[in-house]
Backbone as CSV, one residue per row, in Angstrom:
resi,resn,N_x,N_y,N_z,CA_x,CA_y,CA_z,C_x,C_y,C_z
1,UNK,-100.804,-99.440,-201.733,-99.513,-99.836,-201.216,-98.967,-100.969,-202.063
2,UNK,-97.606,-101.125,-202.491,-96.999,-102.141,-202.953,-96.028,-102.642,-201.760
3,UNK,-96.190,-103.962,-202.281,-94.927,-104.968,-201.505,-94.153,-105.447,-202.164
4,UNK,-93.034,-105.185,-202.080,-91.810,-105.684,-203.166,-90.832,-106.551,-202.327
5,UNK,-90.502,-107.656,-202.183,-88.966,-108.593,-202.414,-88.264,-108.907,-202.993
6,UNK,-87.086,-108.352,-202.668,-86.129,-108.280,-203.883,-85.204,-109.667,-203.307
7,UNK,-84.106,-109.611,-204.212,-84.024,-111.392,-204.078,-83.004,-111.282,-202.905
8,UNK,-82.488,-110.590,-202.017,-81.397,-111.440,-200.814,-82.611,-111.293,-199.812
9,UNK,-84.251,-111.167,-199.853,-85.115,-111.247,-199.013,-85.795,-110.089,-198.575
10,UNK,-85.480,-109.315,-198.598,-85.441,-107.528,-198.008,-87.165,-107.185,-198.530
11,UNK,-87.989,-106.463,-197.895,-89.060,-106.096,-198.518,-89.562,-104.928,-197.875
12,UNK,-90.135,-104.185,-199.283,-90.348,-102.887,-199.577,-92.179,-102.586,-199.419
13,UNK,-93.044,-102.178,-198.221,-94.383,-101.971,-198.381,-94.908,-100.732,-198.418
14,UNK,-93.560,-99.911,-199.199,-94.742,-98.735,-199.279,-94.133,-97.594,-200.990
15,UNK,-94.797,-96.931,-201.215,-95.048,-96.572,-202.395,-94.844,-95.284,-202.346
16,UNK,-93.857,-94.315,-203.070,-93.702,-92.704,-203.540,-93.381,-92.399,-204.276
17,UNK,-94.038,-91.973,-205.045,-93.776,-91.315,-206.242,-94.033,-89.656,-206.235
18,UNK,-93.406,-88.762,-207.504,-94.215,-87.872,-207.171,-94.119,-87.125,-208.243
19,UNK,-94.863,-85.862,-208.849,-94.835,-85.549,-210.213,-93.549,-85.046,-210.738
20,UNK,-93.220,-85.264,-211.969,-91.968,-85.633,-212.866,-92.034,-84.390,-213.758
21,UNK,-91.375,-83.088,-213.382,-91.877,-82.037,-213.923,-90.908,-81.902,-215.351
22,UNK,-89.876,-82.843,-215.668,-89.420,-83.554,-217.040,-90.241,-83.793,-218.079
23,UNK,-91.291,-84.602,-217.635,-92.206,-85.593,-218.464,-93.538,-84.224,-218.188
24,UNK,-94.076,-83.872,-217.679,-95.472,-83.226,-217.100,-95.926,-84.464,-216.518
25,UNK,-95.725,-85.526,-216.107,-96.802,-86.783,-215.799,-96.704,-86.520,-214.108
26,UNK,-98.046,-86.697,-213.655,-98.350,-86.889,-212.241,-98.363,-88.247,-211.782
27,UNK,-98.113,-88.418,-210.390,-97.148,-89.591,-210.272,-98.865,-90.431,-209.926
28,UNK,-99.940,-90.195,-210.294,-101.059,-90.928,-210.343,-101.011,-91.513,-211.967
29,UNK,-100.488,-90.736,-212.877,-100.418,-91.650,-214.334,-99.120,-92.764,-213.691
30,UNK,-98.175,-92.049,-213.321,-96.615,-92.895,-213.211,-97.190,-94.632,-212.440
31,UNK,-97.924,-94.035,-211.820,-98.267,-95.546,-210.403,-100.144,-96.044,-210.693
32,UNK,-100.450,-95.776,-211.224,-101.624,-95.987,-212.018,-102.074,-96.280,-213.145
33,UNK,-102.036,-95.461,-213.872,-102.301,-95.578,-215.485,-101.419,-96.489,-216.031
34,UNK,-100.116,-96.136,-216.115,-98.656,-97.009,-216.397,-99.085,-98.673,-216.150
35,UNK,-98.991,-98.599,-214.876,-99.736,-100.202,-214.280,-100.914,-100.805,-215.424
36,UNK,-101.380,-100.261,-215.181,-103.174,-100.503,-215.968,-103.030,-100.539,-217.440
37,UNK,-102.445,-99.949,-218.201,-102.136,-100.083,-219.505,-100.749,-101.156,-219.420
38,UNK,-99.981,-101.351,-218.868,-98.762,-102.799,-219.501,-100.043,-103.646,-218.816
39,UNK,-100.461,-103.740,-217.505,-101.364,-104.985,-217.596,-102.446,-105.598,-218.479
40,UNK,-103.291,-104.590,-219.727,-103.736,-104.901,-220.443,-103.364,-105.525,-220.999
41,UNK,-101.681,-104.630,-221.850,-101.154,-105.863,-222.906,-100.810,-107.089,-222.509
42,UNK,-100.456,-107.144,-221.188,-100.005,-108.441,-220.544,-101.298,-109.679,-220.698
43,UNK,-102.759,-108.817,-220.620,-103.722,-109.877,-220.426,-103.830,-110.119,-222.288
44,UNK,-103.621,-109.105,-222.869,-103.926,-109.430,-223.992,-103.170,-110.483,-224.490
45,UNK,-101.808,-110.249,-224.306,-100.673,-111.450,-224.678,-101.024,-112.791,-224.121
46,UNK,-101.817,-112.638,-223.365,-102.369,-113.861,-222.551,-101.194,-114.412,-221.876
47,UNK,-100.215,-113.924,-221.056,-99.592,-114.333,-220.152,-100.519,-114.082,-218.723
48,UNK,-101.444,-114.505,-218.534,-101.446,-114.996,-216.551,-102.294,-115.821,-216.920
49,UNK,-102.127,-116.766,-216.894,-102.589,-118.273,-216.711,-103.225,-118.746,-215.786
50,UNK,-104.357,-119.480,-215.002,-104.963,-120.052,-216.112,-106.375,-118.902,-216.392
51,UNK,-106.711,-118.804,-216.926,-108.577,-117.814,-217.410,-108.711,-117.534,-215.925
52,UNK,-109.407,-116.096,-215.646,-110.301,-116.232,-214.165,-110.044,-114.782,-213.994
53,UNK,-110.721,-114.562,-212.664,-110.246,-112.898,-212.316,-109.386,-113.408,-211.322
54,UNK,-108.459,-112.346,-210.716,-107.738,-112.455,-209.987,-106.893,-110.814,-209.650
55,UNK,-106.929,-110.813,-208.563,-106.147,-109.340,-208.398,-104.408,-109.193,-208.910
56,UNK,-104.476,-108.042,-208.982,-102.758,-107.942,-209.525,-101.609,-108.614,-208.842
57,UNK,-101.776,-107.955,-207.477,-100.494,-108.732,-206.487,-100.745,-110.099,-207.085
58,UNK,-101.654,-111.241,-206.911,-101.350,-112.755,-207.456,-100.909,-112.637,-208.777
59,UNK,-100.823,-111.996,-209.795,-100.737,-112.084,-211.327,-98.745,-112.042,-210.964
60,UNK,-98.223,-111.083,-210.040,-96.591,-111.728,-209.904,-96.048,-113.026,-209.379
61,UNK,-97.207,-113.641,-208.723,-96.501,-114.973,-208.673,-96.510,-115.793,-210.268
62,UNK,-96.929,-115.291,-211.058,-96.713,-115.887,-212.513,-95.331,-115.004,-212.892
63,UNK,-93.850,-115.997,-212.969,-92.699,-115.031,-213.338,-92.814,-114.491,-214.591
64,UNK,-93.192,-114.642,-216.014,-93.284,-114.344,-217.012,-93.944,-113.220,-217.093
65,UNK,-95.394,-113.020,-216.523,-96.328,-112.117,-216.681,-95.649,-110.554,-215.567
66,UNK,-95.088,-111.186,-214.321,-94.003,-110.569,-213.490,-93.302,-109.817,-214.554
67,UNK,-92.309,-110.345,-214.971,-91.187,-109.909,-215.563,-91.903,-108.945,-217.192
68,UNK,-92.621,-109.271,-217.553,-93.731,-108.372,-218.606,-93.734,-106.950,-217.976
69,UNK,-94.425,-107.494,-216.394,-95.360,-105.754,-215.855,-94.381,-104.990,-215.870
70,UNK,-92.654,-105.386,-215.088,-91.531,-104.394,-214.682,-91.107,-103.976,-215.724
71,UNK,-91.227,-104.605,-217.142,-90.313,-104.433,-218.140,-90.949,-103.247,-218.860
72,UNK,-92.298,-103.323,-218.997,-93.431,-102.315,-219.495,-93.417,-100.873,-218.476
73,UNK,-93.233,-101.577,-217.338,-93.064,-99.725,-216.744,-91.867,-99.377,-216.444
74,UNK,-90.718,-100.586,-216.911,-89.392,-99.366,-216.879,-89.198,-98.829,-218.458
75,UNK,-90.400,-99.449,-219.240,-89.905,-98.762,-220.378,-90.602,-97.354,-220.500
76,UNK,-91.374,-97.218,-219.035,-92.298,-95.669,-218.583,-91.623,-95.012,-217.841
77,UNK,-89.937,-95.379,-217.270,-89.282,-94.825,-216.393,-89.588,-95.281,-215.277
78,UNK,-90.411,-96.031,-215.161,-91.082,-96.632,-213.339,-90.002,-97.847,-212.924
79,UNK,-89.448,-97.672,-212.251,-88.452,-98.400,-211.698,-88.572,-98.679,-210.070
80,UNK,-89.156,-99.745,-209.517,-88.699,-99.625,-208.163,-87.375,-99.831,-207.527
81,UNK,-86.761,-99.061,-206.325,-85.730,-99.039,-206.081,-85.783,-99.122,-204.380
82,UNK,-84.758,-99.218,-203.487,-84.734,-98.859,-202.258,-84.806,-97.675,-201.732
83,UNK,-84.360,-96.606,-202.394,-84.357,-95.248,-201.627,-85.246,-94.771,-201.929
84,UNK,-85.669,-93.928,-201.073,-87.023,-93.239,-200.366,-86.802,-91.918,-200.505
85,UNK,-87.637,-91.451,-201.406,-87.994,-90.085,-201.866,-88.079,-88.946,-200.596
C-alpha cells in the first residue's frame, strides 16, 4: 500500500495499477521493479542522508531524494494521480 499527500492535504492509501498492454509491462514491474531500480540510483547518488538502513516510506521525508524517486518513475510513465482505476 502507498500513502500519498498531496499539498492542499488530501491523502491517497491505496495503490492500482494494472498491466499496460502498450508497453507489455505488468503493473508488478510498473509498482515494483520501477521503484527498486530509481531507488538504487537514488542510493547510489547518495541522496538519503545520513548512512543507515531505513525503509522507503522514511527515505520521502528527505525532499531531494523524494523528488529523485517521482522524477525516475515518471520518466517510467508511473505517475500518481487521484482517479481510481
Amino acid at each position: 500500500m502507498v500513502c500519498i499527500r498531496w499539498a492542499d492535504g488530501e491523502e491517497l492509501t491505496t495503490l492500482v495499477d494494472r498491466f499496460d498492454p502498450a508497453t507489455g509491462l505488468t503493473a508488478m514491474v510498473r509498482t515494483t521493479a520501477f521503484t527498486t531500480a530509481v531507488t538504487a540510483l537514488m542510493l547510489a547518488d547518495g541522496l538519503v542522508p545520513p548512512r543507515g538502513i531505513r525503509p522507503l516510506e522514511r527515505v520521502a521525508n528527505y525532499s531531494r531524494a523524494f523528488r529523485f524517486l517521482m522524477d525516475g518513475l515518471a520518466r517510467h510513465g508511473v505517475r500518481p494521480n487521484r482517479r481510481m482505476a
